[in-house]
C-alpha positions as CSV (number, residue, x, y, z in Angstrom):
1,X,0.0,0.0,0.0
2,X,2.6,2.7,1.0
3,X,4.4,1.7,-2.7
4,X,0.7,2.6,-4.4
5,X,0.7,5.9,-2.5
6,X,4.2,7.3,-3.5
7,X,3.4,7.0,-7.0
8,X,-0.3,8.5,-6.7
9,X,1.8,11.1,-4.6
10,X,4.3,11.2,-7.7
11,X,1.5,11.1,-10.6
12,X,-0.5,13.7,-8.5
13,X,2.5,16.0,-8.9
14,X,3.5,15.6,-12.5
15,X,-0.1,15.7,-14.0
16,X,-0.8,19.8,-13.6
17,X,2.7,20.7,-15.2
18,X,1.9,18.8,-17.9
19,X,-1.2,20.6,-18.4
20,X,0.2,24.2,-18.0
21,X,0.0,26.4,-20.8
22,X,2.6,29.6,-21.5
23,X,2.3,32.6,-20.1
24,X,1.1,34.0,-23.7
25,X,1.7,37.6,-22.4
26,X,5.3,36.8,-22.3
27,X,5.6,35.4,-25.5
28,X,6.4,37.8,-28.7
29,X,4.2,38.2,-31.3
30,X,6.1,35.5,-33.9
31,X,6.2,32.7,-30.7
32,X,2.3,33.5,-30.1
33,X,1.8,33.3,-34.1
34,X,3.7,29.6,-34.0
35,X,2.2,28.5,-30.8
36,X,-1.4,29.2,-32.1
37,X,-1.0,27.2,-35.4
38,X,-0.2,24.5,-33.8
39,X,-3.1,24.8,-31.2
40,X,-5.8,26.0,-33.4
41,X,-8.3,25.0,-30.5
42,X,-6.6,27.4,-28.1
43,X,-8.6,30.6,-27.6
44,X,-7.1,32.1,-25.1
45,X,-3.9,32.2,-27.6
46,X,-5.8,33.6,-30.1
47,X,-7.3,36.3,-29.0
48,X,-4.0,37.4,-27.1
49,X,-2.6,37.0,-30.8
50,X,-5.1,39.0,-31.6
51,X,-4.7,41.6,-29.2
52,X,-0.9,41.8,-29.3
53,X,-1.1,42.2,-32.8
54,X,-3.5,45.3,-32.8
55,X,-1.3,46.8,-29.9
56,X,2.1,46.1,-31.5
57,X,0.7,48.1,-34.7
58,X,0.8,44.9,-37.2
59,X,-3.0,45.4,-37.9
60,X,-3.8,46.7,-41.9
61,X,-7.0,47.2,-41.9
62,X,-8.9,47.9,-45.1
63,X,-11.6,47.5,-47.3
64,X,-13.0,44.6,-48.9
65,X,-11.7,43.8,-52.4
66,X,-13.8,43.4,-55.4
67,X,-10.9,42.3,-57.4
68,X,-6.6,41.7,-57.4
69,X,-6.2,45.2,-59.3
70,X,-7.8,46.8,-55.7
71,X,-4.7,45.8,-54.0
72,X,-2.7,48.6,-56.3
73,X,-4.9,51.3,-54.0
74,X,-3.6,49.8,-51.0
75,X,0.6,50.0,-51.0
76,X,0.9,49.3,-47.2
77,X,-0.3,46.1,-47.6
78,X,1.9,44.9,-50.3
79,X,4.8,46.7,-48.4
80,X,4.1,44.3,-45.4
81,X,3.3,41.0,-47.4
82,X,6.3,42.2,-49.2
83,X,8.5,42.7,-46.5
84,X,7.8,39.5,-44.7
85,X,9.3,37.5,-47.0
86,X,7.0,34.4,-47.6
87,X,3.3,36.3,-48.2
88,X,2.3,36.3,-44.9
89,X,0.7,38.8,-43.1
């Protein structure tokens, strides 16, 4: 019996730090953009990704587009997709 409860003791002990998540505040915006892709099911990421992004000035906003030619009235947005290297945004 006192074998049975070291283990429980041990099990008890290991299960919550395998269940902690990141502290997504700490995390920069290109950790928080890796980190939700791979836990698309994570909302809390998300919307922190969100937020961080709209605070950390990444955010183009702009009109809907009726067709390619619109994105030549929108430079900043090429600028960016441009500058990132692989069309991301």
């Amino acid at each position: 019996m006192k074998m049975r409860s070291r283990w429980y003791g041990a099990i008890a002990f290991v299960l919550p730090l395998l269940n902690m998540k990141p502290n997504f505040n700490e995390m920069s915006l290109k950790e928080l953009r890796v980190y939700v892709l791979a836990h698309p099911d994570d909302n809390e990421a998300f919307y922190t990704y969100m937020d961080k992004s709209k605070t950390e000035r990444t955010w183009i906003t702009m009109p809907p587009l009726n067709s390619m030619d619109d994105f030549d009235n929108y430079p900043e947005f090429i600028e960016k997709i441009a500058k990132d290297g692989k069309g991301r945004v």
